[in-house]
C-alpha positions in Angstrom: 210.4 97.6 241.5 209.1 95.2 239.0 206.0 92.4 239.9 207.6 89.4 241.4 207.7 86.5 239.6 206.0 82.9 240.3 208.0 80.3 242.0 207.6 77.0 239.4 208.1 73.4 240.4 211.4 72.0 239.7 212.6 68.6 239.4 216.3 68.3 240.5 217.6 64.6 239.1 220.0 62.7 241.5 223.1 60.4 240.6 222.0 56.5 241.0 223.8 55.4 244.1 222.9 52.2 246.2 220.2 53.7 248.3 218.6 55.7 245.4 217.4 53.7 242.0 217.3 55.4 238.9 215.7 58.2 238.1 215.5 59.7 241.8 215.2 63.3 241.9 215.0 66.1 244.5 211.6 68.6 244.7 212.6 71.9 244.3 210.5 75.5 244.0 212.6 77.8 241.2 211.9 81.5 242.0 213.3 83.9 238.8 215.2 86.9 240.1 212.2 89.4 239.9 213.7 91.7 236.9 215.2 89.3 234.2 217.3 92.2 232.8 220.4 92.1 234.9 220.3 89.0 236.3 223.2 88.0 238.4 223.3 84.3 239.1 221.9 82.2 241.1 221.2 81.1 244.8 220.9 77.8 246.3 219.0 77.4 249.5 218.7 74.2 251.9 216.0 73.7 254.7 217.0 72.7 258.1 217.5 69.2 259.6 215.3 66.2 257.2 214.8 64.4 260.4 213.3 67.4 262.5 210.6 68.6 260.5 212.9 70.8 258.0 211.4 71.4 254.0 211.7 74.1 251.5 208.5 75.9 253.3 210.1 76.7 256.2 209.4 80.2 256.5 213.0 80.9 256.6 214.3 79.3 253.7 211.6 81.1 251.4 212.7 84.7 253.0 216.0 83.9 252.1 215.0 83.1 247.9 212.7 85.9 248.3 215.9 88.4 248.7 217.7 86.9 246.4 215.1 87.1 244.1 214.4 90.4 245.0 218.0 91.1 244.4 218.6 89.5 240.7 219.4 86.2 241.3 217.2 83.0 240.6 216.5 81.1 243.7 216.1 77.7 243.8 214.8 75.7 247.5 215.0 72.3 247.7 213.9 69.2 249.6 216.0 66.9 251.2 216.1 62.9 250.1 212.6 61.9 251.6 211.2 64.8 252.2 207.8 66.2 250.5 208.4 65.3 247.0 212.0 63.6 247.1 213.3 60.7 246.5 214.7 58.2 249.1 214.6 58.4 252.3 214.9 60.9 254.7 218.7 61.2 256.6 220.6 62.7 259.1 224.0 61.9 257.6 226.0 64.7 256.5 227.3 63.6 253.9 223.6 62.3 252.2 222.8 66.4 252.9 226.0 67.3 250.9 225.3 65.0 248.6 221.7 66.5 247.9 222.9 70.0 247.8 225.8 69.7 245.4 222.8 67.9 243.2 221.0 71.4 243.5 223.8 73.6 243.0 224.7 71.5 239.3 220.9 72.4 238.9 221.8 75.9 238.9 224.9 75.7 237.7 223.1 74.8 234.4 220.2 76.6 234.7 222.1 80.3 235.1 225.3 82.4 233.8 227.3 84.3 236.6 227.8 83.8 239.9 226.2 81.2 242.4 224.8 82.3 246.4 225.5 79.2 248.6 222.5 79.5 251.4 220.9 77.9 254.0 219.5 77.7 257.6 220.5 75.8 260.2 221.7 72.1 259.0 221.2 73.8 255.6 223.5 76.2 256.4 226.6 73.4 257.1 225.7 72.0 253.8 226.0 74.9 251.9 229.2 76.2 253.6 230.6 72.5 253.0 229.9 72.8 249.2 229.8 76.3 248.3 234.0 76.5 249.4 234.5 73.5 247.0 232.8 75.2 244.0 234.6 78.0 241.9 231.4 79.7 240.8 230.0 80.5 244.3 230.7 83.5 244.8 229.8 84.3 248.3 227.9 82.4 251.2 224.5 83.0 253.0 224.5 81.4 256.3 221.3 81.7 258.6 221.3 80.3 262.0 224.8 77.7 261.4 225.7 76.1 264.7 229.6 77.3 265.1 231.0 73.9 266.5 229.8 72.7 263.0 231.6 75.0 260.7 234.8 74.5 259.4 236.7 77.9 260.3 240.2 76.7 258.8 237.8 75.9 254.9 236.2 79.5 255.2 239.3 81.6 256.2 241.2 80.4 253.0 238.3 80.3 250.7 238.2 84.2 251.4 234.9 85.3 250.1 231.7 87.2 251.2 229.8 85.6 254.3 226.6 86.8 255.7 226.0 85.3 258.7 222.3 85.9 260.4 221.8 84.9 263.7 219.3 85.2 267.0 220.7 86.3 270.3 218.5 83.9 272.6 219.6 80.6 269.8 220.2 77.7 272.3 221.8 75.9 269.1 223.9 78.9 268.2 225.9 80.5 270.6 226.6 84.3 269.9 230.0 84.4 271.5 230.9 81.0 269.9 229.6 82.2 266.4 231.7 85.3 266.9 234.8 83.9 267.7 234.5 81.2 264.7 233.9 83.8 262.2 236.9 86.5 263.9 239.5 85.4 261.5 237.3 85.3 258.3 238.4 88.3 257.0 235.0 89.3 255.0 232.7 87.8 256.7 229.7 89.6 258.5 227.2 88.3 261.3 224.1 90.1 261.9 222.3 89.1 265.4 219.1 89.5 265.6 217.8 90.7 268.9 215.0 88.4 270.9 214.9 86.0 268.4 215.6 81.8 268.7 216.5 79.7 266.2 212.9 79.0 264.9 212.5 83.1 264.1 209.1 83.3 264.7 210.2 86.3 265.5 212.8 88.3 263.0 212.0 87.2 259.6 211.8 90.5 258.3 215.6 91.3 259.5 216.6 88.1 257.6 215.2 89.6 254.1 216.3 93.3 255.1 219.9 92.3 255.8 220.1 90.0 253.1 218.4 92.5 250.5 221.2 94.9 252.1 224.4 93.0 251.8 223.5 91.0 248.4 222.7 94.3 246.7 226.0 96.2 247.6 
């Protein structure tokens, strides 16, 4: 396999609303996919909760870019509104977290041809499974650690394309049998649980990358 690439800063800009003055942007890291010949797209990959201690360096959210990397897809990790480098400050609205991941998806949307991975770990992962079913060029979502009540099971049974779902069997947030049951009727979606591992993975990172190496590259 080819050298890896280096991860470069990226500055993703951000509408002017009334709680963010011009010129606001997001801070972003943009990983290449690590052989430029047969790229594939791009990925997209939001950090957990702004208000508890979630950023693009969580440990999870750069495993993640690292397989889709790995894989042929530029990845692109991103800080919430207020966090690290961002503008504004930081919230635990859904719709501000939307709001900043639809502004990193354009990003790539511009930045790569093909198809777009919508990722992300725990409040990251709502986001992305929000937006990613409202945009034709993602192609399939990457969901790690998504608390089930959250989802929206009717929005990902019609939108009827690839879900990887990674999950630990001891996550007090996500419950195995609840997660299950959500994803029953999505026809192509798969869950992965990760035995003895909690929501934080200080534990299991490895099986994140593995699985998501595995079931980007088919």
């Amino acid at each position: 396999m080819s050298p890896r690439a280096f991860e470069r800063p990226a500055t993703i800009g951000l509408p002017e609303t009334p709680s963010l003055p011009p010129g606001s942007s997001l801070e972003g890291l943009w990983l290449p996919p690590r052989a430029e010949e047969g790229a594939r797209g791009g990925a997209v990959i939001a950090p957990p909760h702004p208000m508890m201690g979630g950023s693009m360096d969580s440990p999870v959210t750069t495993e993640v870019a690292l397989a889709a990397s790995d894989v042929g897809y530029a990845a692109l990790r991103f800080n919430y509104r207020g966090v690290g480098g961002s503008a504004g400050t930081p919230s635990g609205e859904a719709e501000d977290s939307e709001f900043d991941y639809r502004a990193a998806l354009e990003f790539v949307q511009e930045s790569v041809e093909g198809g777009i991975l919508a990722c992300g770990y725990s409040w990251g992962a709502l986001a992305a499974a929000r937006i990613g079913v409202s945009s034709p060029r993602v192609r399939k979502l990457v969901l790690i650690a998504p608390p089930p009540a959250m989802l929206d099971r009717a929005a990902l049974t019609v939108w009827g394309r690839p879900i990887l779902v990674i999950a630990g069997d001891r996550d007090d947030f996500v419950p195995i049998d609840e997660l299950t049951e959500t994803l029953a009727s999505i026809e192509d979606a798969e869950l992965v649980v990760v035995e003895g591992v909690d929501h934080f993975f200080m534990a299991g990172l490895a099986e994140i990358g593995r699985n998501a190496r595995r079931w980007l590259g088919d």
